[in-house]
C-alpha positions in Angstrom: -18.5 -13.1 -10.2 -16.9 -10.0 -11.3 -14.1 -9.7 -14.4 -10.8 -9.4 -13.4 -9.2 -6.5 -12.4 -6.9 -4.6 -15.1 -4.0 -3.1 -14.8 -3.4 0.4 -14.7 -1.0 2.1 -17.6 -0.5 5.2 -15.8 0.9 6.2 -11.9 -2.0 5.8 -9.7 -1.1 8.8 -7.6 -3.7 11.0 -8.8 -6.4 8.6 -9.1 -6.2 7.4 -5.6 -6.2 11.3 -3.7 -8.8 12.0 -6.5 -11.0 9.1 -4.8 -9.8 9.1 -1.3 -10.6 13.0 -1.0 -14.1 12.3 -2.3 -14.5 9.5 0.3 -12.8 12.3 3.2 -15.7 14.8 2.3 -18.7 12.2 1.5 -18.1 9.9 4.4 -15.0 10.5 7.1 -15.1 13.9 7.9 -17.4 13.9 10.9 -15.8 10.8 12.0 -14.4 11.3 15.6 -10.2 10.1 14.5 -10.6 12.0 11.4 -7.7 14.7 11.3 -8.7 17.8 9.1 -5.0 18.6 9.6 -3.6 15.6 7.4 -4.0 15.7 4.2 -4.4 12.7 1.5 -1.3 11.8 -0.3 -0.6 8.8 -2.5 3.4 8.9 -1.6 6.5 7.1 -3.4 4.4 4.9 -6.4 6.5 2.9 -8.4 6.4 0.2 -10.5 7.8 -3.1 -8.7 7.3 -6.4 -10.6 5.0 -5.1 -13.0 2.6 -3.8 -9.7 2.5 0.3 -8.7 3.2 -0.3 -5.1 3.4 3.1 -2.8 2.0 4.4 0.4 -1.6 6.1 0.9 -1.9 9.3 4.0 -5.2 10.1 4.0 -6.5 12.0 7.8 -7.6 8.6 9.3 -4.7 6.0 8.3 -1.4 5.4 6.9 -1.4 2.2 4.4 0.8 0.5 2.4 -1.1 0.2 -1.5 -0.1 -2.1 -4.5 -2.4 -2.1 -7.5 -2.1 -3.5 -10.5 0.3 -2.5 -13.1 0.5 -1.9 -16.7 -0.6 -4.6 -18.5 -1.4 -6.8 -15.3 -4.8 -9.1 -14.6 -5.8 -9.7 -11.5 -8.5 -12.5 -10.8 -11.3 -10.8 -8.7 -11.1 -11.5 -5.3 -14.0 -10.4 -2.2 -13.4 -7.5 -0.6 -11.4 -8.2 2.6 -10.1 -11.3 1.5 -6.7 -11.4 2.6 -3.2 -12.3 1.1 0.4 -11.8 1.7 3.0 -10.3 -0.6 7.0 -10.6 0.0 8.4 -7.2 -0.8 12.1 -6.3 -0.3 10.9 -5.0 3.5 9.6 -8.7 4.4 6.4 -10.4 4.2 3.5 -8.3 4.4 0.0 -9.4 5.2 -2.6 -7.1 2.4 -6.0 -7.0 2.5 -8.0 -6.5 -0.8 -9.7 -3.1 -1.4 -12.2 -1.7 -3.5 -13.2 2.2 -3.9 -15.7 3.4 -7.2 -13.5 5.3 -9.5 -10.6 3.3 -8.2 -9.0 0.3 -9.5 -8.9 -2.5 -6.9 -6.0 -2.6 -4.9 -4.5 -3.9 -1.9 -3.9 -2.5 1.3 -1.8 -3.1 4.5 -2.6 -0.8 7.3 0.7 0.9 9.0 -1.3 2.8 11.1 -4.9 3.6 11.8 -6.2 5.8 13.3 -3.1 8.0 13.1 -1.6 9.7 16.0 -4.0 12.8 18.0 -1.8 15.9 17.2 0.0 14.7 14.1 0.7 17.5 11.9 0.1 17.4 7.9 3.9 18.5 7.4 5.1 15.2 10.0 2.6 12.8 8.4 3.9 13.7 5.0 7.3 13.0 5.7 6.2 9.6 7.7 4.4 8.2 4.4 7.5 9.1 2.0 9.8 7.6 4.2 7.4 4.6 4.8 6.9 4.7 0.4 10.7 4.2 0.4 11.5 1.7 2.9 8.3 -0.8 1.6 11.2 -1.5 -1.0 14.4 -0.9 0.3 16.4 -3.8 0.0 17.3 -5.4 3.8 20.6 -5.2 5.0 22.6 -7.2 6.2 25.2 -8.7 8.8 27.6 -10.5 5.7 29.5 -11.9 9.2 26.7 -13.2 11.0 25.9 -17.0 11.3 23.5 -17.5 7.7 20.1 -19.2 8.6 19.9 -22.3 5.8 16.1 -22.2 6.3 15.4 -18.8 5.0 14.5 -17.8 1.6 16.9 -16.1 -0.7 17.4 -12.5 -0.3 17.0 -11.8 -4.1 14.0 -14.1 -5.4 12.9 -14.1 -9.1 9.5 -13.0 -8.0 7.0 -11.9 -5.6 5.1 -14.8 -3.9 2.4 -15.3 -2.7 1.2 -16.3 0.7 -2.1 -16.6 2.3 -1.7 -14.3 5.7 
């Protein structure tokens, strides 16, 4: 079994279009949805509970990363094992990730393959805004009828849930 994964001290934003661009060129360029028009962006990371959580354009897909942050552990989990995270946006289903060079991470897809005709410039916006919202804070209705069953808006921490 591998060693857990460590944390990373620094913003993975370079890291991850350092690796993903490799992976464009070695492997997904002659791939019939691959868009030489987008280009790969690691959009919005930020530290949220001690995890760099951001959103990954690269010219096949849109996805929603978290990796671990400075200081963090994570027990190794297989490679498409899945898990689900609450984030200020809701509960979002993850599936675990692995790329040489790369710390492990995990990844929800928001959309793959991307759009025919979607421009670079378009695409660019879509992942910030997408980067921003993962961790907006949900607003809401202080009038309407409160639901007794659902969690607390502002937990102590990120759960855990199996998706």
């Amino acid at each position: 079994m591998s060693e857990n994964i460590i944390g990373l001290a620094d913003n993975p934003q370079h890291l991850l279009e350092q690796c993903f661009s490799e992976i464009a060129d070695a492997q997904m360029r002659e791939l019939p949805f691959y868009q030489a028009q987008i280009p790969v962006r690691a959009c919005g990371f930020q530290l949220f509970e001690q995890q760099w959580v951001g959103v990954l354009l690269t010219p096949w897909m849109l996805s929603l990363l978290v990796l671990p942050g400075p200081g963090q552990r994570w027990p190794h989990k297989a490679v498409g094992s899945r898990l689900g995270l609450a984030l200020p946006c809701g509960n979002v289903g993850f599936i675990v990730g692995e790329v040489s060079g790369c710390a492990g991470y995990l990844a929800s897809s928001l959309l793959s393959p991307l759009p025919a005709g979607l421009d670079g410039d378009a695409a660019l916006r879509l992942a910030q805004q997408c980067a921003r919202m993962a961790l907006s804070l949900p607003v809401l209705d202080v009038d309407a009828p409160v639901n007794p069953s659902r969690r607390s808006l502002f937990s102590t921490h990120c759960a855990a849930f199996h998706a």
